[in-house]
C-alpha positions in Angstrom: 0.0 0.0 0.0 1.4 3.4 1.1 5.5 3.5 1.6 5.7 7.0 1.5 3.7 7.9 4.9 4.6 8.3 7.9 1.3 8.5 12.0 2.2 11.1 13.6 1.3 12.0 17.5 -2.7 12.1 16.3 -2.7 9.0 14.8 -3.1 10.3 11.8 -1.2 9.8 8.3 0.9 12.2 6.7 1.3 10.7 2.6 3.9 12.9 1.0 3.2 14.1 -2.8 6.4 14.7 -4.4 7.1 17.7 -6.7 5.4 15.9 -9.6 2.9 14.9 -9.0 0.3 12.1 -10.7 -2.9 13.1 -12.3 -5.8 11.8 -13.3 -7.4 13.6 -16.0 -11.6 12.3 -16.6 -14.3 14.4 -18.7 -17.5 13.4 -19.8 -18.6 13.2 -23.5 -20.3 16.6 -22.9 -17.3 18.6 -21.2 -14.2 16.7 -22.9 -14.1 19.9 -24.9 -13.7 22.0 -21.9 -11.2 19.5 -20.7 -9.3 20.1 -23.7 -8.8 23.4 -23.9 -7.6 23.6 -20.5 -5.0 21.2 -21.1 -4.0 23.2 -23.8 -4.0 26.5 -21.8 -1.9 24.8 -19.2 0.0 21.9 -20.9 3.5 23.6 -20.1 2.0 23.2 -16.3 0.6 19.9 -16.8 3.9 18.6 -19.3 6.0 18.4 -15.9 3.6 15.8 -14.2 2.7 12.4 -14.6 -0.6 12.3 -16.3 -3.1 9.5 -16.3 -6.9 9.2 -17.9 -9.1 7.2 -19.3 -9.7 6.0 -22.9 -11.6 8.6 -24.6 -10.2 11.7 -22.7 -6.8 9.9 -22.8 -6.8 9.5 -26.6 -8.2 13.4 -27.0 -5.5 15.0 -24.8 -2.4 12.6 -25.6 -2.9 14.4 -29.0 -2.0 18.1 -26.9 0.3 16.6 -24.3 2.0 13.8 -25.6 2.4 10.8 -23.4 -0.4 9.9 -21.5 -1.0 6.8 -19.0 -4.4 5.8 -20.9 -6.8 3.6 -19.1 -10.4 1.7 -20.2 -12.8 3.9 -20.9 -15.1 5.3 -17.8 -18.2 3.1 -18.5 -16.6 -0.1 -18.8 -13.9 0.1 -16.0 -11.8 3.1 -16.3 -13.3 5.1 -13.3 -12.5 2.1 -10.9 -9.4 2.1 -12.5 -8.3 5.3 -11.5 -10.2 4.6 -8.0 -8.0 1.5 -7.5 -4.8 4.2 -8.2 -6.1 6.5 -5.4 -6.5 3.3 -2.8 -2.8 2.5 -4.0 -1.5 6.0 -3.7 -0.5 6.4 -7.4 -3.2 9.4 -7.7 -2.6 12.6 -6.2 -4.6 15.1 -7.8 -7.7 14.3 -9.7 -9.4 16.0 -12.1 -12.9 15.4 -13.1 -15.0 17.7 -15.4 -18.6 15.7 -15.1 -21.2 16.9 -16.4 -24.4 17.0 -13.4 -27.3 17.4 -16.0 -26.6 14.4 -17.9 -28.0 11.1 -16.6 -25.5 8.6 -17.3 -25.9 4.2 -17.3 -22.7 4.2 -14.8 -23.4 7.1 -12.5 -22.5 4.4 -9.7 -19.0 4.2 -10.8 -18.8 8.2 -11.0 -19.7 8.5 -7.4 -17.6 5.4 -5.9 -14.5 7.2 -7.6 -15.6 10.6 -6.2 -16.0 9.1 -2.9 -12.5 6.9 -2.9 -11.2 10.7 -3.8 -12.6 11.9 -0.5 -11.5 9.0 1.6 -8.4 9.4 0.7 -8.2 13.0 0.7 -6.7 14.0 -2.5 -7.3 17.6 -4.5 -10.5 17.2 -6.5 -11.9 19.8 -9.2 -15.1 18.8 -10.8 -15.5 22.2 -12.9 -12.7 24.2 -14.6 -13.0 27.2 -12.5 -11.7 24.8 -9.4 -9.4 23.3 -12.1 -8.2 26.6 -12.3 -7.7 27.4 -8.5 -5.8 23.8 -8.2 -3.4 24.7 -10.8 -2.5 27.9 -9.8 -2.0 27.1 -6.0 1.7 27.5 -5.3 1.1 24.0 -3.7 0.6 22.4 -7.0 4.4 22.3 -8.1 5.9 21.6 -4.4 6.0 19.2 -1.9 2.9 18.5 0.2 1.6 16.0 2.7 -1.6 15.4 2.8 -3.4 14.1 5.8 -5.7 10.9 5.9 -7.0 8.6 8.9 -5.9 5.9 10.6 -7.4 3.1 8.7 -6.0 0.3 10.9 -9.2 0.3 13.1 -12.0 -0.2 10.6 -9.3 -2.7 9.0 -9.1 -4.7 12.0 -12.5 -4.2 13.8 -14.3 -7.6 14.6 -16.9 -9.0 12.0 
C-alpha cells in the first residue's frame, strides 16, 4: 500500500506528494471539450507531471500533451481504474470535469470514484474554474503532505 507515509502523534497519516505529482485527467462526452482546452492553456503546467486518464479523454489530450498513462474507458472500468490508483496512492490530484445534468448508465462508478477521492483525501476539481484554482495554487508544483486517517481500526474491527 502506502511506503511513503509516515502517523504522527494524532494517529493520523501524513502521505507525502512529491514535486510531480500524478494526475488523473476524466471528462465526460459533454465537457471533454472543456477539458481540452484547459489542457491546452496549461500543458507547459501539466507537461511536468505524470498524467493519467481514461480512454476517450486519454486519446483526445495525448494528441496536446503527448504521453499519457491511458486507461479503459469510464463506462466499462476506467473510473474504478483510477479509483484502484487513489486506494494504491499512485493518484494525487484528480481531475474530473462531469457533467451533473446528464444522466448517465454508470453514474455508480462516478460516485464510488468521487467518494475513494474523498477518503483518501486527494485535491479534486469537478469544474474548470476549481481546475483553475488547483493549478494555480503555489502548492501544485511543491511538496505536500496530505493528511488521511488511521485506517487500521476499521481494518481490523471484529466481523
Amino acid at each position: 500500500m502506502y511506503t511513503d507515509f509516515g502517523k504522527d502523534l494524532d494517529n493520523v497519516y501524513r502521505i507525502k506528494m512529491d514535486k510531480q505529482k500524478r494526475i488523473a485527467l476524466v471528462a465526460h462526452d459533454n465537457k471533454k471539450r472543456d477539458l481540452f482546452e484547459w489542457v491546452t492553456f496549461n500543458k507547459e503546467t501539466l507537461n511536468k507531471h505524470i498524467i493519467y486518464a481514461t480512454g476517450t479523454t486519454g486519446r483526445i489530450l495525448e494528441k496536446e500533451l503527448g504521453h499519457i498513462n491511458k486507461l479503459l474507458s469510464g463506462p466499462i472500468g476506467g473510473d474504478q481504474q483510477i479509483g484502484s490508483l487513489i486506494s494504491e496512492g499512485k493518484i494525487d490530484i484528480l481531475i474530473f470535469f462531469w457533467d451533473p445534468l446528464e444522466p448517465l448508465p454508470h453514474d455508480p462508478d462516478i460516485k464510488a470514484l468521487l467518494r475513494i477521492a474523498v477518503v483518501w483525501n486527494i485535491p479534486i476539481a469537478c469544474d474548470r474554474s476549481t481546475a483553475d484554482f488547483l493549478i494555480s495554487s503555489p502548492l501544485f508544483n511543491d511538496e505536500y503532505s496530505r493528511n488521511i486517517p488511521d485506517f487500521d481500526q476499521y481494518i481490523k474491527r471484529k466481523i
